[in-house]
C-alpha positions in Angstrom: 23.2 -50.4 -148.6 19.3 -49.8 -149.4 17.2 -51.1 -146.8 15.5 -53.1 -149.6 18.4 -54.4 -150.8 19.4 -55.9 -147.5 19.6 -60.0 -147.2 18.4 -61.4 -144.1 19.2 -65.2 -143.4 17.2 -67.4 -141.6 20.0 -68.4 -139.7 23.2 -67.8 -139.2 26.0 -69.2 -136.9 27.7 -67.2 -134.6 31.6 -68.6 -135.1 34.4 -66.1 -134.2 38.4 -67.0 -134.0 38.0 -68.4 -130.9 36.3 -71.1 -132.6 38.4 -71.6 -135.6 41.5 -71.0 -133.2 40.6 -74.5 -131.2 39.6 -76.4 -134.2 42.6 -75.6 -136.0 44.8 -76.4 -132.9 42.9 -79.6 -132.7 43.9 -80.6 -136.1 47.5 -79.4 -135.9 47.2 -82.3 -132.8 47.0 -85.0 -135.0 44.3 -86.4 -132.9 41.2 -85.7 -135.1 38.3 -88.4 -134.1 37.2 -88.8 -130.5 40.1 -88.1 -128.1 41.0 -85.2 -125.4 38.6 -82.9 -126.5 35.5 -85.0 -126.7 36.3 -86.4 -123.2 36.5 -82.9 -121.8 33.2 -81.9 -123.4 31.5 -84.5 -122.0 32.9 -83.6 -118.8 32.3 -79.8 -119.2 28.5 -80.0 -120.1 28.2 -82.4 -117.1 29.5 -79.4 -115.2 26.0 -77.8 -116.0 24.5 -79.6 -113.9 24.8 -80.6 -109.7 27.2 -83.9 -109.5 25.6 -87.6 -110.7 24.7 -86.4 -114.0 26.9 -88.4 -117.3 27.0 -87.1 -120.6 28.0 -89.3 -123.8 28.7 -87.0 -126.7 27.8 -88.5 -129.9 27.3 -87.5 -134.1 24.2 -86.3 -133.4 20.8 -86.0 -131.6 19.2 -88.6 -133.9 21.5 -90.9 -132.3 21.2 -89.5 -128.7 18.0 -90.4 -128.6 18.3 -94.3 -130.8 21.1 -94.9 -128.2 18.5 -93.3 -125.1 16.0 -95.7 -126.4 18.1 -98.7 -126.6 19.2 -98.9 -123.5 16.0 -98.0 -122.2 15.7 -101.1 -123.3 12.6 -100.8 -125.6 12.3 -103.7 -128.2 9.9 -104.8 -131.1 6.7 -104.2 -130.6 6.9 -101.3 -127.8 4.9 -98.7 -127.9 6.4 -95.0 -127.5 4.3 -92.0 -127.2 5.4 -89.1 -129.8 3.9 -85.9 -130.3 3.0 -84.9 -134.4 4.7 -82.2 -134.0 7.6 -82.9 -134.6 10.7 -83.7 -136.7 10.6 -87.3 -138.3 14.0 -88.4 -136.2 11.8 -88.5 -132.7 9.8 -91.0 -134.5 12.0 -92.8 -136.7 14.6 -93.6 -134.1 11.2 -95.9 -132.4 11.2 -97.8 -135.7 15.0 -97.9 -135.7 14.1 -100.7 -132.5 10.5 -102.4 -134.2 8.8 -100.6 -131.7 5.8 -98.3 -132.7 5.8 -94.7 -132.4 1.7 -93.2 -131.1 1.2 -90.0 -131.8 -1.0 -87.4 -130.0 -2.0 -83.8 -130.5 -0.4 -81.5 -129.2 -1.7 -78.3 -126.3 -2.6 -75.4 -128.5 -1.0 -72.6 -126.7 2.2 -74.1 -125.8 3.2 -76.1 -128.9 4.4 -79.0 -126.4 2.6 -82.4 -125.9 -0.8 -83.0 -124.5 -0.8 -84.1 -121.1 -4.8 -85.5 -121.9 -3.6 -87.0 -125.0 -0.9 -88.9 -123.7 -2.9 -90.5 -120.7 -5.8 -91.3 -123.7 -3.0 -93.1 -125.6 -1.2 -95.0 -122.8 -1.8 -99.0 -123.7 0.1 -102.4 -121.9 2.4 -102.1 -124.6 3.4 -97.9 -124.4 6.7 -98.5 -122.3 8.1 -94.9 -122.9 6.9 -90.9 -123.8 9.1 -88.7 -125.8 8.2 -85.1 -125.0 9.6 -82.6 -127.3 10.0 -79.1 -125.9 9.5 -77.6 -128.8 11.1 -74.3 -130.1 13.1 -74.5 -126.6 9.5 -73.8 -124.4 10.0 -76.4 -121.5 7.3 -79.0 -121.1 5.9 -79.4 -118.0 8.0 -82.0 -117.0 6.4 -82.2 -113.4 3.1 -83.3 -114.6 5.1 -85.7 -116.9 7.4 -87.3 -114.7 3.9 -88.0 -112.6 2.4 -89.5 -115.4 5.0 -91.6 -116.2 5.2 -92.9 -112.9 1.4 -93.4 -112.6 1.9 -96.2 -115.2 5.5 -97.7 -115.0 6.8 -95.3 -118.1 10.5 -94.2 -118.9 11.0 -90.7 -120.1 13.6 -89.6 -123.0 13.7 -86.1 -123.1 13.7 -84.6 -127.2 15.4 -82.0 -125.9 16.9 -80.7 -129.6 15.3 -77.0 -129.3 16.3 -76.9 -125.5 19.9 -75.7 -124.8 19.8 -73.7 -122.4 15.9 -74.6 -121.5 14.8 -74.4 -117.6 11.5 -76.0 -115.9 11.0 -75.1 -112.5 14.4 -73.8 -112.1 16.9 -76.9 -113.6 18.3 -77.4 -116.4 16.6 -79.7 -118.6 18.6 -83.1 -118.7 18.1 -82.8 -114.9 14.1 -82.8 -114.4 11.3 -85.3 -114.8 13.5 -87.6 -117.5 15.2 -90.9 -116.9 17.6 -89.7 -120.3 17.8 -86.3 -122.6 18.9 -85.7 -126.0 20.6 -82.2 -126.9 21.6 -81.3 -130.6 24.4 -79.3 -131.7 23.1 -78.9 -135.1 24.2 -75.6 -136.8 21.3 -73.9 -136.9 21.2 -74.4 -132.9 21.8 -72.2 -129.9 25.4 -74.0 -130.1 27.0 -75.7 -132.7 29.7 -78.4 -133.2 28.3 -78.1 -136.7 26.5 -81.4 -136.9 26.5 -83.5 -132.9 24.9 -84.2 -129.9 25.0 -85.5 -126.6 23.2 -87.5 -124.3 22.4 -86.8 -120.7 21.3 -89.1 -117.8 21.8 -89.8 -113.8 21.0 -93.4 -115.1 24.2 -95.1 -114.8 22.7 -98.0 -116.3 21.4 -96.0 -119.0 25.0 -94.4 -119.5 27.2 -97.4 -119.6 24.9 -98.7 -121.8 25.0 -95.9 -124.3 29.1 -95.6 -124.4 28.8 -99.1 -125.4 26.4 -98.9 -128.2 28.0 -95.8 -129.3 31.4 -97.7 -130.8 30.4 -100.5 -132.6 29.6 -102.4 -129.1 33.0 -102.4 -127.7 33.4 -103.2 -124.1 36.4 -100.4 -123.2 36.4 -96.4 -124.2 37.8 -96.0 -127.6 39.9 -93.0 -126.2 41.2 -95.0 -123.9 42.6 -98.1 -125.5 44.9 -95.4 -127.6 45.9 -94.1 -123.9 45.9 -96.9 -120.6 48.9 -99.1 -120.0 46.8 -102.3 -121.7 47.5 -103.1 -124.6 45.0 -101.2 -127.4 44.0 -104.6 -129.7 42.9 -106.1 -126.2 39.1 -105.5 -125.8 36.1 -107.3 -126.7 32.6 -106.5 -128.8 29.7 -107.0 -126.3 26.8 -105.9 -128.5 25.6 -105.3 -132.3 26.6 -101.6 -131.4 26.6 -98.1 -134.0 29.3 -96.0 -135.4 27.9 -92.5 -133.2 31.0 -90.8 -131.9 31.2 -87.3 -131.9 34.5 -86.1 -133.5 37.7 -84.4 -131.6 37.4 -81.8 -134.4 34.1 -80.9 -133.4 33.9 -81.9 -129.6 36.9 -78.2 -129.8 34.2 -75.8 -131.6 31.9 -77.5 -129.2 33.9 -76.0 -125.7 34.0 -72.6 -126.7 30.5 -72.4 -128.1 29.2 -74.0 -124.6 31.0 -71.6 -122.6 28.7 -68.9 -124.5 25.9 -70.6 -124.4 24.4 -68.1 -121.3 25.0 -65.1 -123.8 23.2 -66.6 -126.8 20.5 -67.8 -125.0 20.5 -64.0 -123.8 20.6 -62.4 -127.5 18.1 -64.7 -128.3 16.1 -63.5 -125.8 16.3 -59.5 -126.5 15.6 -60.2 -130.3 11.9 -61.8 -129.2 11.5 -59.3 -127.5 11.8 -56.5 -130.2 9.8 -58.7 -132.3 6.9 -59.6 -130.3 6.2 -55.5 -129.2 6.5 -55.2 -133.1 3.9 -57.5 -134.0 1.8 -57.1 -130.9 -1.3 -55.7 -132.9 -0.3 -57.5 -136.2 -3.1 -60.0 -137.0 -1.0 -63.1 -135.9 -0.7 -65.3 -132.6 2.3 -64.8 -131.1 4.5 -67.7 -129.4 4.1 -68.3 -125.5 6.5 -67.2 -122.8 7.8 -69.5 -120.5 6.0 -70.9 -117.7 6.9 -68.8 -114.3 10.0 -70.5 -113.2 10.9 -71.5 -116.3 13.7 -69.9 -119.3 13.0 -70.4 -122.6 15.9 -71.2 -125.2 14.3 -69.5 -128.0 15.6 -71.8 -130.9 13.2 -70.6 -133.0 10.5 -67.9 -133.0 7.4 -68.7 -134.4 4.0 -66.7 -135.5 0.7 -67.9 -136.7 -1.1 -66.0 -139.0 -4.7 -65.7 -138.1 -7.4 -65.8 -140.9 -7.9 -62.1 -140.8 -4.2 -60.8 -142.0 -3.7 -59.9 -145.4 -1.9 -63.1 -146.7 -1.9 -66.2 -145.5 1.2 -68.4 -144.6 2.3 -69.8 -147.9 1.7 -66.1 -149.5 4.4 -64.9 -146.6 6.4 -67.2 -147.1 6.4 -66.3 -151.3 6.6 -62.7 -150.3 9.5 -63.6 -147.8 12.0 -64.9 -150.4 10.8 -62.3 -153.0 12.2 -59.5 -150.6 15.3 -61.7 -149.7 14.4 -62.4 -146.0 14.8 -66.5 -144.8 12.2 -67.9 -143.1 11.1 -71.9 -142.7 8.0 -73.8 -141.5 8.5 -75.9 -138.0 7.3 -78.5 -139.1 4.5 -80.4 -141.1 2.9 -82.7 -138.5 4.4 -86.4 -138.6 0.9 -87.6 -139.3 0.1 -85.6 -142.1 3.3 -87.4 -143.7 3.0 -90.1 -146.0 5.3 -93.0 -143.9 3.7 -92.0 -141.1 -0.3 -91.6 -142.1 -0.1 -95.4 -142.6 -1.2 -97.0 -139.5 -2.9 -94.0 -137.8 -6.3 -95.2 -137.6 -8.2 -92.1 -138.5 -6.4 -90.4 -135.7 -7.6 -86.6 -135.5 -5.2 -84.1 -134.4 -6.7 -80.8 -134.6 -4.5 -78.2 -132.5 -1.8 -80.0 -134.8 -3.7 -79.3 -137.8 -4.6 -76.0 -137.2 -1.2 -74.3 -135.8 0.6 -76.1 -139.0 -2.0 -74.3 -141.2 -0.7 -70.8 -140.2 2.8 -71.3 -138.6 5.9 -69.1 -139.9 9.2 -69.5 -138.5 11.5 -66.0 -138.7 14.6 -65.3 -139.0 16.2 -65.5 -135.4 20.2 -66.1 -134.7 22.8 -64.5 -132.4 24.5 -62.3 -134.5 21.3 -61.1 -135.6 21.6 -56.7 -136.1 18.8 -54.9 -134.9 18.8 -52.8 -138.6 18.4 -56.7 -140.5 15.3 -57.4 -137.6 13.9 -54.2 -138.6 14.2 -55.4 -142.1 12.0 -58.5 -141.5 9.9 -56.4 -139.5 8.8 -53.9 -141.6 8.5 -56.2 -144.8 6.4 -58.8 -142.0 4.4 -55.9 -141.1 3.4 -54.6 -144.4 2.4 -58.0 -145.8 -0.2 -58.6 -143.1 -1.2 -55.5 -142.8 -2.2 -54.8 -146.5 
């Protein structure tokens, strides 16, 4: 193949047999909605972490983090702090309750949420902050967890980017947050093709959540197919969702989390190759991790700086034209139309300015060094002129 001619992804997910060999067993089971193999998820990913921690595996992160909220118990007219930068679901899972979402700014060099902002934003009614550690960058969830105790605050981790993401030497799920939200989206360092689960050493918080996440029944679904009682015998507690993660999935999900050290890894060595190609490109290149910290590397993200040869939205043009992926993480919440309404006139500039720039490239496992030349060279040569 011509080097031209070569398509480059923005993303693609690293599945081999070992995958489709459990998923296929699975089905062959008969057992295809939560069952054996979501139960020994749950209890594999809390094997990440030091014993205390529970993890509820559920559809998705969006409802990880409605189902953190809820039994946080935050309620109409609750304030949570969000940062703009952001996808809509860390927002819209505080209207999901009647509760407000407040956005801040976010700290220019790190992406993550302003510690300054948040304090500035903090009213009697702000009951919890949802920090997002965006791209899989940690926050400083040190400084947070002070914060938040400072004033009385709960802490739900938007933890989406962050598998496998340390601060200060734990895992996060385990630092600084009363509850965390992980997503298993595809496009994530491990899939279960659409999932998520929820992590806490909240016990409270837990029972809580495996409640709400079956329509509000008071036993384990799995387990009424499986005690001695009998399985009609069980009663409906609370107005509860429909958020189980699937057996089908919870099976790709055990073999992609016992690789996860190995993506994170890949991921890793291709940011490297990229950021000594584009060290003297006229872009700002994404942070490192704080010292004691590992960063996932969900996504790798430039800003191009007013003196390159095109400017973002040209890239991007120039991007598709030459058959290389590439996406934009993300439009800040407050520049969208639900969520202008209400703002006040709130300014965020570091927002506003790193959206005005920001590429995201092409950055997955699998990923061959001769398809990240490819983006490199064609990168390269754009902003070079």
């Amino acid at each position: 193949m011509i080097m031209s001619d070569l398509h480059v992804p923005f993303f693609r997910p690293s599945i081999t047999d070992d995958e489709i060999g459990e998923v296929v067993k699975c089905m062959k089971s008969g057992w295809l909605t939560t069952g054996p193999n979501a139960i020994e998820f749950e209890k594999e990913f809390e094997a990440l972490y030091d014993d205390g921690i529970h993890a509820i595996a559920v559809n998705s992160a969006t409802a990880a983090l409605h189902l953190g909220l809820e039994a946080m118990g935050i309620s109409e007219g609750d304030e949570v702090i969000v940062p703009t930068l952001t996808f809509t679901a860390t927002a819209e899972v505080v209207r999901y309750l009647g509760a407000n979402p407040i956005f801040v700014d976010i700290d220019r060099e790190t992406f993550g949420i302003d510690l300054d902002a948040i304090r500035a934003a903090i009213t009697p009614k702000t009951k919890a902050i949802m920090p997002v550690h965006f791209a899989g960058r940690a926050c400083d969830m040190t400084a947070l967890r002070a914060l938040a105790d400072e004033h009385g605050l709960k802490i739900l981790d938007d933890a989406a980017h962050a598998l496998p993401t340390h601060h200060n030497g734990k895992l996060i799920g385990d630092i600084g947050a009363d509850a965390t939200a992980f997503s298993f989206y595809a496009n994530k360092t491990m899939t279960t093709g659409e999932g998520g689960m929820l992590v806490t050493r909240n016990a409270d918080i837990a029972a809580r959540a495996r409640v709400m996440r079956m329509h509000g029944i008071d036993r384990d679904v799995f387990n009424r197919f499986t005690d001695t009682k009998a399985s009609w015998m069980y009663d409906v507690v609370a107005p509860g969702f429909k958020y189980n993660l699937t057996d089908i999935a919870a099976a790709m999900g055990r073999v992609q989390l016992r690789k996860i050290g190995d993506f994170q890894a890949a991921r890793e060595r291709l940011v490297k190759r990229y950021k000594s190609a584009f060290a003297d490109l006229p872009v700002t290149l994404p942070a490192d991790a704080a010292d004691g910290d590992t960063h996932s590397w969900h996504l790798f993200i430039i800003q191009i700086n007013g003196d390159a040869a095109m400017d973002r939205n040209e890239l991007v043009a120039h991007l598709k034209k030459n058959n290389i992926g590439c996406s934009v993480h993300y439009r800040p919440l407050h520049q969208m139309t639900l969520w202008s309404i209400g703002n006040g006139g709130n300014k965020f500039p570091n927002a506003d300015a790193y959206f005005e720039g920001c590429i995201s490239l092409p950055l997955f496992m699998d990923m061959s060094d001769t398809e990240q030349d490819r983006v490199i060279d064609v990168v390269s040569k754009a902003l070079l002129g």
